[in-house]
N, C-alpha and C positions, 0 to 999 in steps of 0.2 A: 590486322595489327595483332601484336601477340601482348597478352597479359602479362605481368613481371609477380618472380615469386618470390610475393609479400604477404606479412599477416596482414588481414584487415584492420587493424588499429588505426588509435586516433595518434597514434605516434608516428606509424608508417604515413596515415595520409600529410600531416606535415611537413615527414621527409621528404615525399614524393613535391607537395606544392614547393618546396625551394630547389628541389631539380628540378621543374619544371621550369620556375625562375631564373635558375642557372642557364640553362638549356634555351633557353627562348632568348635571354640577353646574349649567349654566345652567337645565335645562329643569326640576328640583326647586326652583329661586327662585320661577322663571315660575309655575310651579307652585302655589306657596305664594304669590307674590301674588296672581295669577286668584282663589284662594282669597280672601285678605284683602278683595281690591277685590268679590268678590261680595257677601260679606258684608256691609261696609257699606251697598253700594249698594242689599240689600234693605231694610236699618237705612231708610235714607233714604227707599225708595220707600212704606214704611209709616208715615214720617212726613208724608209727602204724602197719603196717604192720608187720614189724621187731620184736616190742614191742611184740605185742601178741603172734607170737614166744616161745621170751623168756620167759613170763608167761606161756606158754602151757608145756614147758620143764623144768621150775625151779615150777610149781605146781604137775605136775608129780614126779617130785626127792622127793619135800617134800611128799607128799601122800606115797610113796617107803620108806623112812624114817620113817615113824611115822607108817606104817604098822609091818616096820621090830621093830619097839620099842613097836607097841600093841602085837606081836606073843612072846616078850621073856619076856614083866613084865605083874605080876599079872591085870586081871582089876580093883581094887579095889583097888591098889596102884595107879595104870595111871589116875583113874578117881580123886584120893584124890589129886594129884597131880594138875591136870589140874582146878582143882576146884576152885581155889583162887587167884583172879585178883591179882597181883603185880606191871604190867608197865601200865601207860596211855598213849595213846597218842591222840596228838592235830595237826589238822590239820591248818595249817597259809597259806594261799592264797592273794597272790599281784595279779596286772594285768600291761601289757605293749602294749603300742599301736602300730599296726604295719599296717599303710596303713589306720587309725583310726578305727583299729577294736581293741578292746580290747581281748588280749589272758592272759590266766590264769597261774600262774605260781604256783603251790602248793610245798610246805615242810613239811615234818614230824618232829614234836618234841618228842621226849619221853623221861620219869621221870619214875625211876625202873627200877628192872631188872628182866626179865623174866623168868631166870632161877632161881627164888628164893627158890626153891624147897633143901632139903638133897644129899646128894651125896650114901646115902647109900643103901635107896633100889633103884633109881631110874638107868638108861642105860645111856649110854651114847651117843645110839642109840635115845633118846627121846630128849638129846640136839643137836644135828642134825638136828631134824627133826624140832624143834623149832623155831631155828635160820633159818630154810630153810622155814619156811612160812614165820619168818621175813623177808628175801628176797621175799618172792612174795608177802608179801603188800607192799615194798618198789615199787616195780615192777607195781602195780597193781594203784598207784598213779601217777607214772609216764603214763602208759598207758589213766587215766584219761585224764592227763592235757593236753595231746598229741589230743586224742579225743575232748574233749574239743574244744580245740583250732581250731579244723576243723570243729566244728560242727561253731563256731563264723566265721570262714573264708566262710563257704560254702551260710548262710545266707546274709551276705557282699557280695559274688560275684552273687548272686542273686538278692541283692536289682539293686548293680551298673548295673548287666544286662539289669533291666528291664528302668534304666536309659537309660542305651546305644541303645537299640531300640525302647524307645520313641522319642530320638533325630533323629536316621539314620531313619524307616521308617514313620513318623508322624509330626515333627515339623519342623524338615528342609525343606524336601517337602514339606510343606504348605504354609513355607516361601518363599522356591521356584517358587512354581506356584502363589504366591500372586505378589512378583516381575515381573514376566513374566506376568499376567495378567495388573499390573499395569503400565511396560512398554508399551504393548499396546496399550493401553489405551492412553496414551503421546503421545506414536505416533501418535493414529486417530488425538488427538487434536491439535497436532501439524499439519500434512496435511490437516487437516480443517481449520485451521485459516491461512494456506499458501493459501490453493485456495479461502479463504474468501477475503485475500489480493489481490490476482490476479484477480480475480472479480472486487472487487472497485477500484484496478487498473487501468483494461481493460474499466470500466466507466469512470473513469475522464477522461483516455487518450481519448474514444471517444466523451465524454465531450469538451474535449480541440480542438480536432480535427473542431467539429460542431459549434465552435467559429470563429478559423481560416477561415473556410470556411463562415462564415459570414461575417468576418470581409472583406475577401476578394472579396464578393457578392459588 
């Protein structure tokens, strides 16, 4: 650990004892958030977990769907079919601060209807299969914002990280060993100006002494 360049005074060691305070009260915040923000962030990454699940199973069904509607219509209907945009949609994204990390919240809006196709050459096998991708981008924007959200939590518990071990092995110890070098230091000063005192003490007193005895001569 490295010593910090200070006078030895008893002004500096008081400076130093409320950095010290300072510094020790920051690094048990830090502390207890890394903590908070880990926790979550496993909250999350096991909701992802889950998440991608469900898109692997509900992207399966739709593919199953829309195979089973390309094997029974024409291609040349399905393709004239699928050819002509009908629904937009837009995505609208807030944010909410949690631990002051900003997490994403996304929603879907849509305008149209997707099925805007005839009823008469088309399956009913192909509105299944429709509706069941619209379930996996539903799915698949959730999974986003989920991601998201950890990818924000996991930079956060990084930064505070490298907070928290600048404080524990770098600045308190410095602080540490600056106090303890500068106690020291008081001390020498202190026991040097005691035997400095005890010195012109032990002078005058034989000072005083070489008097009496002359007085008494």
């Amino acid at each position: 650990m490295a010593i910090k360049n200070v006078t030895a005074t008893r002004m500096s060691l008081l400076g130093l004892k409320n950095q010290k305070n300072v510094a020790q009260r920051g690094h048990k915040l830090l502390k207890d958030k890394q903590d908070g923000l880990m926790q979550e962030f496993l909250k999350i990454v096991r909701r992802a977990k889950e998440m991608r699940l469900q898109v692997e199973e509900a992207l399966q069904q739709a593919n199953r769907f829309f195979l089973e509607a390309q094997a029974i219509m024409p291609r040349s209907v399905l393709e004239n079919t699928l050819s002509v945009a009908s629904q937009t949609l837009s995505l609208k994204v807030k944010t909410k601060n949690v631990m002051s990390v900003r997490i994403p919240k996304f929603s879907l809006e849509t305008s149209g209807n997707a099925l805007h196709y005839g009823l008469v050459q088309t399956r009913g096998e192909l509105d299944i299969a429709i509706k069941s991708f619209a379930k996996v981008f539903e799915l698949l924007i959730q999974l986003a914002e989920i991601e998201k959200s950890a990818e924000n939590l996991s930079l956060e518990i990084e930064k505070t990280r490298r907070r928290v071990n600048a404080l524990e092995h770098f600045l308190i110890p410095d602080i540490l060993d600056t106090l303890k070098f500068i106690k020291m230091k008081l001390d020498e000063t202190e026991r040097s100006a005691i035997v400095q005192v005890m010195v012109i003490k032990n002078m005058l007193e034989a000072h005083e002494q070489k008097k009496r005895h002359k007085a008494a001569a």
